[in-house]
PyMOL Python script that loads the backbone (N, CA, C, O; Angstrom):
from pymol import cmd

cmd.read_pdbstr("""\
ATOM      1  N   UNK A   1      -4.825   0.628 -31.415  1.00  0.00           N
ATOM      2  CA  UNK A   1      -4.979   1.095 -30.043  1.00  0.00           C
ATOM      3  C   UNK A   1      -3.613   1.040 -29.363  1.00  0.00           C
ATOM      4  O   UNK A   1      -2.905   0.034 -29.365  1.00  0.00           O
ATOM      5  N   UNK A   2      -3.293   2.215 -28.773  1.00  0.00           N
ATOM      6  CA  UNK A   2      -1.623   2.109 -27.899  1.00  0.00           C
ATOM      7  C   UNK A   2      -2.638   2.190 -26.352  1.00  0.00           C
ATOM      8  O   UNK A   2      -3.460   3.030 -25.985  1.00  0.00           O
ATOM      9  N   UNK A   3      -2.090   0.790 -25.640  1.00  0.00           N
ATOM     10  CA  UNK A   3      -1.525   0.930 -24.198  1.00  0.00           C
ATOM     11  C   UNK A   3      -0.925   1.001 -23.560  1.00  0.00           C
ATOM     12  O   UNK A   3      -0.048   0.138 -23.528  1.00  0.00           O
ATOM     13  N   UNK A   4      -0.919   2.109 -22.521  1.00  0.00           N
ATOM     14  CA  UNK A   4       0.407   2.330 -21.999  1.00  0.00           C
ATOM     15  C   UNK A   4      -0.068   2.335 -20.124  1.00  0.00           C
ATOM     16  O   UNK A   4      -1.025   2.848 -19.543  1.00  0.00           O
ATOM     17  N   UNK A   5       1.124   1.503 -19.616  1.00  0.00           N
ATOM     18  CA  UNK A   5       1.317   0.812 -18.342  1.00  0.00           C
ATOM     19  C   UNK A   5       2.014   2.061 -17.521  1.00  0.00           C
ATOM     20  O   UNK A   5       3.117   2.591 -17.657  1.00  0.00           O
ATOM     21  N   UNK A   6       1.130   2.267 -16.783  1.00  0.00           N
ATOM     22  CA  UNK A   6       0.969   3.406 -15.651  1.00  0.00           C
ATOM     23  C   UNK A   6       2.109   2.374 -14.516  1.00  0.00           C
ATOM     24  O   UNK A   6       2.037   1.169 -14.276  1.00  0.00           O
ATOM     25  N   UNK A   7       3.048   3.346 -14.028  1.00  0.00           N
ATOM     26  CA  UNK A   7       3.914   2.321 -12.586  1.00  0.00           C
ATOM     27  C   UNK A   7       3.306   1.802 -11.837  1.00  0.00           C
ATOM     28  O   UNK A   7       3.656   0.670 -11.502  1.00  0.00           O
ATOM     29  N   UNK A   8       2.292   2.323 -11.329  1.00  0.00           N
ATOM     30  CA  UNK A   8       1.299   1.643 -10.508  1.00  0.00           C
ATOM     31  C   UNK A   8       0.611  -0.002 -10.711  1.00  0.00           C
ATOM     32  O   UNK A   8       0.442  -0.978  -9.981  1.00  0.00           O
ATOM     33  N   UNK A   9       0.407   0.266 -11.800  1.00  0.00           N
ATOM     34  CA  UNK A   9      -0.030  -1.030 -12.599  1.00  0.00           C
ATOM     35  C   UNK A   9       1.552  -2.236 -12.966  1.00  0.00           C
ATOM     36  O   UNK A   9       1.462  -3.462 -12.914  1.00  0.00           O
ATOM     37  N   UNK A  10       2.582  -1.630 -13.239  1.00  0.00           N
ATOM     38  CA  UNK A  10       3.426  -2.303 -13.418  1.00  0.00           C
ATOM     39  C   UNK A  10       3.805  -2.773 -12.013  1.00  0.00           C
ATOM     40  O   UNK A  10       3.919  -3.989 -11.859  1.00  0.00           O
ATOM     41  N   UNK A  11       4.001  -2.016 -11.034  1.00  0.00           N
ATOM     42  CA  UNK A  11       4.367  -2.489  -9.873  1.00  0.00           C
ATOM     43  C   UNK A  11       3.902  -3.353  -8.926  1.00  0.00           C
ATOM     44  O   UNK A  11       4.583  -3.767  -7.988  1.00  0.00           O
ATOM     45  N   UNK A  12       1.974  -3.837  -9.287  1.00  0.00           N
ATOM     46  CA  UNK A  12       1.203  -4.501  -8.977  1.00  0.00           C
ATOM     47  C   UNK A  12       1.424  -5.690  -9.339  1.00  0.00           C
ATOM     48  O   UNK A  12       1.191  -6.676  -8.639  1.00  0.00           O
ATOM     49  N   UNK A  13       1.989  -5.706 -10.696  1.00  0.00           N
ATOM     50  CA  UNK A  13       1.985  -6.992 -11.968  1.00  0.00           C
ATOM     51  C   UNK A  13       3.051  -7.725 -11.136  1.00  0.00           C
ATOM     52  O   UNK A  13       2.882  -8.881 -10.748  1.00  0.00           O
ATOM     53  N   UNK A  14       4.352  -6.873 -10.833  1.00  0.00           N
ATOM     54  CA  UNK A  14       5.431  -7.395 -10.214  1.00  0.00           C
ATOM     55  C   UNK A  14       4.986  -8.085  -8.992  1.00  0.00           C
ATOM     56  O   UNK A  14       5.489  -9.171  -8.704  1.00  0.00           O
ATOM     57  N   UNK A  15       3.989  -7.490  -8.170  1.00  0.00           N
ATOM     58  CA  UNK A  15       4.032  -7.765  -6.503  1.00  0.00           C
ATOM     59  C   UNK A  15       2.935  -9.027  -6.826  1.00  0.00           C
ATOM     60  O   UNK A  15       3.413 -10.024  -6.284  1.00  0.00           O
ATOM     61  N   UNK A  16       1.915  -9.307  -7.358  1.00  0.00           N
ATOM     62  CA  UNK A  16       1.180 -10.163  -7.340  1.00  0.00           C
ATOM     63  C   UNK A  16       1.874 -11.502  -8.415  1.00  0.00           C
ATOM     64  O   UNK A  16       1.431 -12.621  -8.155  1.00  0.00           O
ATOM     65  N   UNK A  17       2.738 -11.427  -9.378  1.00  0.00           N
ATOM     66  CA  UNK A  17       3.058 -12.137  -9.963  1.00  0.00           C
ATOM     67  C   UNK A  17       2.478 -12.751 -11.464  1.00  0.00           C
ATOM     68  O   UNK A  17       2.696 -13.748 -12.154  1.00  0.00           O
ATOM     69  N   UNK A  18       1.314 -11.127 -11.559  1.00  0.00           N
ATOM     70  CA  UNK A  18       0.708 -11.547 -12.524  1.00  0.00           C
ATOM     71  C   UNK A  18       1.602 -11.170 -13.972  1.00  0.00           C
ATOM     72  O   UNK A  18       2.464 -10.306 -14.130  1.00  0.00           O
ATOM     73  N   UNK A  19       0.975 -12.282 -15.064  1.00  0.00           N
ATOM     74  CA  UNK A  19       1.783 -11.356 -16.489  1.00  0.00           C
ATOM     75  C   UNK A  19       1.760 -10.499 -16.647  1.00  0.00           C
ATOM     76  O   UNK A  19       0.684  -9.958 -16.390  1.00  0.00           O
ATOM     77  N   UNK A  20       2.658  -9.796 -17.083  1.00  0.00           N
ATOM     78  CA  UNK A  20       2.654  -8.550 -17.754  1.00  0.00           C
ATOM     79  C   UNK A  20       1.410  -8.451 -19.105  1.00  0.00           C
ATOM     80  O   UNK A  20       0.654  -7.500 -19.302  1.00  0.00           O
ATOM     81  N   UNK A  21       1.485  -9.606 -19.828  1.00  0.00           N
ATOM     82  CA  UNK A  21       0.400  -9.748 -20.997  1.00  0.00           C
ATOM     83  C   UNK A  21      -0.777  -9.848 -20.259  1.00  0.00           C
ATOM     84  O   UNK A  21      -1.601 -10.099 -21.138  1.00  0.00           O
ATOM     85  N   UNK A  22      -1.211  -9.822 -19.494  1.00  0.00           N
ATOM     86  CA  UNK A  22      -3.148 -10.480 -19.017  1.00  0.00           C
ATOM     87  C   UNK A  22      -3.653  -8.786 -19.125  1.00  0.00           C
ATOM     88  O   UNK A  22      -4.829  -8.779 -19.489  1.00  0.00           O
ATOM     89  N   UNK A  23      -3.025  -7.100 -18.883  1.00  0.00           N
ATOM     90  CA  UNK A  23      -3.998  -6.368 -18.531  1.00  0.00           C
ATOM     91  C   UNK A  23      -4.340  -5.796 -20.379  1.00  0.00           C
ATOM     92  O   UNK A  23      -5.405  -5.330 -20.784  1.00  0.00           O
ATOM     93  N   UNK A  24      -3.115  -6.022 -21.174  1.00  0.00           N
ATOM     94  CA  UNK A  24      -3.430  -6.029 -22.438  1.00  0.00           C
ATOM     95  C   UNK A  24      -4.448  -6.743 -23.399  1.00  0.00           C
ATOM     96  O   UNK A  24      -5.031  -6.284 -24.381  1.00  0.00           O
ATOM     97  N   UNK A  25      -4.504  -8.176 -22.758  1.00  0.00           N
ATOM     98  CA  UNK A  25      -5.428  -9.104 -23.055  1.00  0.00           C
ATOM     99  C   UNK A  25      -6.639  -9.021 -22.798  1.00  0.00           C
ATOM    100  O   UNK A  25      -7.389  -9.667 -23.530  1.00  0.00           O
ATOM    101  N   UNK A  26      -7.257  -8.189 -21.660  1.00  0.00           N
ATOM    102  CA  UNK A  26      -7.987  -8.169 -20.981  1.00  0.00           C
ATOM    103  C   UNK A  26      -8.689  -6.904 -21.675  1.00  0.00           C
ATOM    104  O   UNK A  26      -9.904  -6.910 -21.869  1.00  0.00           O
ATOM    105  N   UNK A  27      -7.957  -5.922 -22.006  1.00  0.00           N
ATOM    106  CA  UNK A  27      -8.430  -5.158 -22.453  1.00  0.00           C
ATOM    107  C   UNK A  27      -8.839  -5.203 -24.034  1.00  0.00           C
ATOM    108  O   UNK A  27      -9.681  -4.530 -24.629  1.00  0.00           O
ATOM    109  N   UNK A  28      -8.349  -5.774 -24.304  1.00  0.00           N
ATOM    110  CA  UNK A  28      -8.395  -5.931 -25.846  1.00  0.00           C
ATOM    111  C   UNK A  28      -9.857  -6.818 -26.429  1.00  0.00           C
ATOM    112  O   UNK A  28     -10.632  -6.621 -27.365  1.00  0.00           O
ATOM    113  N   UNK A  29      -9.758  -7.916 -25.297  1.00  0.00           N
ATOM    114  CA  UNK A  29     -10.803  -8.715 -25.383  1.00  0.00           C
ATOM    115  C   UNK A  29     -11.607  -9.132 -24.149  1.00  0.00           C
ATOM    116  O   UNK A  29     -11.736 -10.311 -23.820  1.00  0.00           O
ATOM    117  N   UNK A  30     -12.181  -8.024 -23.434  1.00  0.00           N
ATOM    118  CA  UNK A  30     -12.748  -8.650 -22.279  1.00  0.00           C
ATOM    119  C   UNK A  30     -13.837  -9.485 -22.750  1.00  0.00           C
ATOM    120  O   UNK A  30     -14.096  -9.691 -23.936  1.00  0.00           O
ATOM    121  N   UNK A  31     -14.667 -10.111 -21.416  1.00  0.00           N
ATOM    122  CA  UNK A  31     -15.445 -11.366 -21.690  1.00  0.00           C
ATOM    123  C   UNK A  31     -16.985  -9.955 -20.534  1.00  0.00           C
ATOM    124  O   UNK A  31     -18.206 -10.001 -20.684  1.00  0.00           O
ATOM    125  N   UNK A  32     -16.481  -9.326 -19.913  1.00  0.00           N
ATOM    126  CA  UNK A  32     -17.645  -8.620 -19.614  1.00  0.00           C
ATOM    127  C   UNK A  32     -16.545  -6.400 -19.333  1.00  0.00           C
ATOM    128  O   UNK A  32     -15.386  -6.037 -19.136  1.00  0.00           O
ATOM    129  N   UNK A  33     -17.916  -5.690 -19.509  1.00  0.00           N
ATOM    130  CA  UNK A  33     -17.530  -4.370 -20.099  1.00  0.00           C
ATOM    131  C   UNK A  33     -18.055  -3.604 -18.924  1.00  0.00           C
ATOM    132  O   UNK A  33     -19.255  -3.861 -18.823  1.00  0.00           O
ATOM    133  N   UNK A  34     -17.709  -2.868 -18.102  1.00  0.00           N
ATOM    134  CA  UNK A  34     -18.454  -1.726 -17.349  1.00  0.00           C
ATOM    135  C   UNK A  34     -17.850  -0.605 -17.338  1.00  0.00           C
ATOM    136  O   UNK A  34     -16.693  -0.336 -17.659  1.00  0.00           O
ATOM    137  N   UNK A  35     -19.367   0.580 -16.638  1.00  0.00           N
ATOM    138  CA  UNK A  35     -18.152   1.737 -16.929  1.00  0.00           C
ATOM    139  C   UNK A  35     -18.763   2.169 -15.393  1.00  0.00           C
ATOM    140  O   UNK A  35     -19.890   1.898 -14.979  1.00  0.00           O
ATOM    141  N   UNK A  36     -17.533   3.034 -14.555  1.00  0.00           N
ATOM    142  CA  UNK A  36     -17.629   3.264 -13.077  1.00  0.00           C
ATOM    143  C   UNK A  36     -18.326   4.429 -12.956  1.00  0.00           C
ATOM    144  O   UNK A  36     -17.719   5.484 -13.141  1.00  0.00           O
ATOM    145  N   UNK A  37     -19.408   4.440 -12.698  1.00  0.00           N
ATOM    146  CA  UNK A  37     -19.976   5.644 -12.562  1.00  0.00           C
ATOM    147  C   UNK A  37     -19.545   7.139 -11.529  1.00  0.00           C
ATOM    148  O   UNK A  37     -19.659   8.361 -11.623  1.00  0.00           O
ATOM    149  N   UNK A  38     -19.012   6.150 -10.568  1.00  0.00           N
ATOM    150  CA  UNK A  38     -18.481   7.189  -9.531  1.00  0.00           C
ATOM    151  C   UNK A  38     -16.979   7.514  -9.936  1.00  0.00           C
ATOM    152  O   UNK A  38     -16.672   8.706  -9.908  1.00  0.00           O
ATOM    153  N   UNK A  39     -15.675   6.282 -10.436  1.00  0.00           N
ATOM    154  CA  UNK A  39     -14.953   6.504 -10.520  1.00  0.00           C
ATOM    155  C   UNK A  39     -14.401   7.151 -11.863  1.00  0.00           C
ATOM    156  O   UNK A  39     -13.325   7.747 -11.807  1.00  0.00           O
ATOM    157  N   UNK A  40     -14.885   7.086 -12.710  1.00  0.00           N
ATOM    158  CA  UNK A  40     -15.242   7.746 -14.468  1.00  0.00           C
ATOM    159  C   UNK A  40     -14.233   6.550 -14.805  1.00  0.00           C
ATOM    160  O   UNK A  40     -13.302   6.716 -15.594  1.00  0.00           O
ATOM    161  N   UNK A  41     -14.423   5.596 -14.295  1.00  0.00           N
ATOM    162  CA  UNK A  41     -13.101   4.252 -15.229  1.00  0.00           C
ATOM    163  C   UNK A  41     -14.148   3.209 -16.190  1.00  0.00           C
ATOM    164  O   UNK A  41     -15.356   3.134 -15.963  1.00  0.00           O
ATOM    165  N   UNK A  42     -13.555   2.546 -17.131  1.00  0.00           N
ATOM    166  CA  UNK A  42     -13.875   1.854 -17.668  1.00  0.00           C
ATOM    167  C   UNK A  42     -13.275   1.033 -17.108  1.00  0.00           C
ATOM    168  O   UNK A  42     -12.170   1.241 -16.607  1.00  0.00           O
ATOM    169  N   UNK A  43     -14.079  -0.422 -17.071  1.00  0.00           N
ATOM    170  CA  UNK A  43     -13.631  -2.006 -16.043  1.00  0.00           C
ATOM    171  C   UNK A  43     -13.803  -2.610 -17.336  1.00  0.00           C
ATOM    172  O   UNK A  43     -14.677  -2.386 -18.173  1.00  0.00           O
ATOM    173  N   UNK A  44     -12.955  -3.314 -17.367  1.00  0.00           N
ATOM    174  CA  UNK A  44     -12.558  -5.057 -18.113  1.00  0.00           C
ATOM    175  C   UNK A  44     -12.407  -5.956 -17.700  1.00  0.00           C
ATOM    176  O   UNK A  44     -11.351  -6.077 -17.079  1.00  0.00           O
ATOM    177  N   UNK A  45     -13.254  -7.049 -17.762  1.00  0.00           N
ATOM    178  CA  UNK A  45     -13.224  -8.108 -16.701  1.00  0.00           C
ATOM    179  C   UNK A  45     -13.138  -9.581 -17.713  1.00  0.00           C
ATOM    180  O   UNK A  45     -14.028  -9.913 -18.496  1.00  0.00           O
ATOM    181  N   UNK A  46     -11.715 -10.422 -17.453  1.00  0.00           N
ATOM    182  CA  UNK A  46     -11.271 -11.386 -18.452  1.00  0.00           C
ATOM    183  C   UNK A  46     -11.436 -12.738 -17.127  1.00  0.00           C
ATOM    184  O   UNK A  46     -11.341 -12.452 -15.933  1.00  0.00           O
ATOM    185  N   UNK A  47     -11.631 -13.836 -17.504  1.00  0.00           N
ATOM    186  CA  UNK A  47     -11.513 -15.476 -16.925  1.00  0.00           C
ATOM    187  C   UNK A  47     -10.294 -15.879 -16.945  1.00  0.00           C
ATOM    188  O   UNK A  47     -10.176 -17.045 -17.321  1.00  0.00           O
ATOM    189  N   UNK A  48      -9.249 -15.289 -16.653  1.00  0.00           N
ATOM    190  CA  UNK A  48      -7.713 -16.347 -17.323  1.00  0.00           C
ATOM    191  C   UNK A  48      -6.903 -16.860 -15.848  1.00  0.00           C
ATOM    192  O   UNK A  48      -7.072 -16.537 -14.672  1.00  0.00           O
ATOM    193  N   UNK A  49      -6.117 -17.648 -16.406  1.00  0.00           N
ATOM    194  CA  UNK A  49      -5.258 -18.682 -15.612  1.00  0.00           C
ATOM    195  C   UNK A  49      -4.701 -17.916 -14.313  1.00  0.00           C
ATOM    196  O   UNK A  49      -3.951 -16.963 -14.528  1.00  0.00           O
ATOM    197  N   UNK A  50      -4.897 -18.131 -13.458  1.00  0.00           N
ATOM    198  CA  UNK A  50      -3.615 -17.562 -12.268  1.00  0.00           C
ATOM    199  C   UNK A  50      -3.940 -17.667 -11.358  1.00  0.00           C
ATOM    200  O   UNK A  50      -5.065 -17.485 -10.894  1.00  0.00           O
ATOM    201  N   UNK A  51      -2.342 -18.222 -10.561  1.00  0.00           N
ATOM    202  CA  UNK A  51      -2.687 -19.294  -9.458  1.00  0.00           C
ATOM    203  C   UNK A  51      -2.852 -20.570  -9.197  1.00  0.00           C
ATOM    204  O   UNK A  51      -3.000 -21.038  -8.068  1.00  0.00           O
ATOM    205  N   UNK A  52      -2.833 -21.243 -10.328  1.00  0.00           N
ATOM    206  CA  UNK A  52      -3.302 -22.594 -11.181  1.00  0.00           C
ATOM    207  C   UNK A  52      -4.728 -22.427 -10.821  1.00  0.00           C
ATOM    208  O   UNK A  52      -5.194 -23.468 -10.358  1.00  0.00           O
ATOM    209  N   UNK A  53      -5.499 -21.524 -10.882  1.00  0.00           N
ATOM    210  CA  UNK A  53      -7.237 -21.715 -10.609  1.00  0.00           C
ATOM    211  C   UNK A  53      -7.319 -20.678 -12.013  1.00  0.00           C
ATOM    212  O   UNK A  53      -6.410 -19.923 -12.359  1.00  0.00           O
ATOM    213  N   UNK A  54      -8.388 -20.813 -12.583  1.00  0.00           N
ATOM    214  CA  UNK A  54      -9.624 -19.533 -13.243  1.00  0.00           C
ATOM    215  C   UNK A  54     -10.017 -18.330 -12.313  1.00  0.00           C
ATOM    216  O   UNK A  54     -10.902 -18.265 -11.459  1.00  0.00           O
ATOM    217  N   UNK A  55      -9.346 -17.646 -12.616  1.00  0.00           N
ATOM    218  CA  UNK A  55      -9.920 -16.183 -12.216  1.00  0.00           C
ATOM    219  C   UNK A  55     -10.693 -15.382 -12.688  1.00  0.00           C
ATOM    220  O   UNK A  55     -10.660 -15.507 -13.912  1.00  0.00           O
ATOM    221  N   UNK A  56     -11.642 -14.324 -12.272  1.00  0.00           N
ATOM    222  CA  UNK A  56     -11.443 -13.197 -12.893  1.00  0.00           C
ATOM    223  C   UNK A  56     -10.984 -12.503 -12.551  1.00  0.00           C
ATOM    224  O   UNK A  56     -10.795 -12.520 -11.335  1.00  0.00           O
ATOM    225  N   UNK A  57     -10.429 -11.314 -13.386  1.00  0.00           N
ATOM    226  CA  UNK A  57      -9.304 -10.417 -13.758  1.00  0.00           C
ATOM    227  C   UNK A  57      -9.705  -9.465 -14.157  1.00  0.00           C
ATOM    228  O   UNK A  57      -9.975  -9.465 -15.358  1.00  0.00           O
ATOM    229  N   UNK A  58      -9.927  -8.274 -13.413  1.00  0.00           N
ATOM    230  CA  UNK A  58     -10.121  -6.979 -13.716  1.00  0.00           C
ATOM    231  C   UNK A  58      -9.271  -6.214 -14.334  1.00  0.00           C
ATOM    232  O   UNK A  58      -8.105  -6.560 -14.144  1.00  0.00           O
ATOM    233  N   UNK A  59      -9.446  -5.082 -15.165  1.00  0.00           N
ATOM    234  CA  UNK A  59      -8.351  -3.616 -15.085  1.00  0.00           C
ATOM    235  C   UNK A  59      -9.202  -2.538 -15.659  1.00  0.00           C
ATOM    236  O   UNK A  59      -9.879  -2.464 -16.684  1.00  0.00           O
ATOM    237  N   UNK A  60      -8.932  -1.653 -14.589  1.00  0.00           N
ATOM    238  CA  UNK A  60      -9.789  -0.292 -14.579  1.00  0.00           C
ATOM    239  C   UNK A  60      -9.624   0.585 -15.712  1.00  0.00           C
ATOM    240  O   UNK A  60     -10.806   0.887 -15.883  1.00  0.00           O
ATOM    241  N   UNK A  61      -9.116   1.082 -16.426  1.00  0.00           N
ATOM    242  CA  UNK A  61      -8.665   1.787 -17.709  1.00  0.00           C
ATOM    243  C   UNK A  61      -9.058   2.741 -18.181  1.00  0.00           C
ATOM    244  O   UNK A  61     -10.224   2.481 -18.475  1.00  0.00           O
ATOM    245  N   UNK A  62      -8.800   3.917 -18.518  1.00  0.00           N
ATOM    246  CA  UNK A  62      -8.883   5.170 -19.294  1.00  0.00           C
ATOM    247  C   UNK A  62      -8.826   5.174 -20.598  1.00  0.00           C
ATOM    248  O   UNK A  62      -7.707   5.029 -21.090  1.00  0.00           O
ATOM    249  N   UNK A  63     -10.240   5.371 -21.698  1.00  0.00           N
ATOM    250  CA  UNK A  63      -9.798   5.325 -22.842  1.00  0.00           C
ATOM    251  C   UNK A  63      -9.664   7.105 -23.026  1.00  0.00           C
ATOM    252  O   UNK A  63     -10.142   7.984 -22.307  1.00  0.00           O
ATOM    253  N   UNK A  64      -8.897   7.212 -24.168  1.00  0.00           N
ATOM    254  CA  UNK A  64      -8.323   8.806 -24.232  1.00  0.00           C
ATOM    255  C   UNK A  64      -8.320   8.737 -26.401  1.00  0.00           C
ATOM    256  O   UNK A  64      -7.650   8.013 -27.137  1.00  0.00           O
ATOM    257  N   UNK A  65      -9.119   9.566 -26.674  1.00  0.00           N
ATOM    258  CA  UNK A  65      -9.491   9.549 -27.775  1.00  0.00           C
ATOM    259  C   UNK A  65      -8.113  10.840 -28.476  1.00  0.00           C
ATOM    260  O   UNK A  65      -8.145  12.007 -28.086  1.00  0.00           O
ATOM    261  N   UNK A  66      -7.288  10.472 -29.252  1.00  0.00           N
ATOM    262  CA  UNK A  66      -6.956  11.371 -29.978  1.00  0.00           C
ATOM    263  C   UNK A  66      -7.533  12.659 -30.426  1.00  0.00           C
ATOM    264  O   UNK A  66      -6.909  13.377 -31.208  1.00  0.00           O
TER     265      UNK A  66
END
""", "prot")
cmd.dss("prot")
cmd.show_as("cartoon", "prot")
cmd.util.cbc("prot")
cmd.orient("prot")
């Protein structure tokens, strides 16, 4: 699977301070799966560290089939 980081998303990572690794992680292995009915996105929703608290951690995502 290739992911590739839209500016938008990179520029978020920067402003909130999140890793760069969590939307890869997240996607790779979410812990819950939805798909947006209105927005046509697929949601990934991971539990990981940030902030020193447990979060969850969304990322909206486009899969694009060869």
């Amino acid at each position: 699977m290739r992911i590739i980081y839209r500016h938008h998303l990179l520029q978020r990572l920067k402003e909130r301070r999140i890793p760069k690794t969590y939307p890869k992680l997240i996607i790779e292995k979410p812990e819950q799966e939805y798909f947006d009915v209105l927005a046509k996105r697929n949601i990934a929703i991971k539990k990981l560290h940030f902030e020193e608290k447990m979060k969850n951690i969304l990322v909206a995502h486009d899969v694009i089939e060869k």
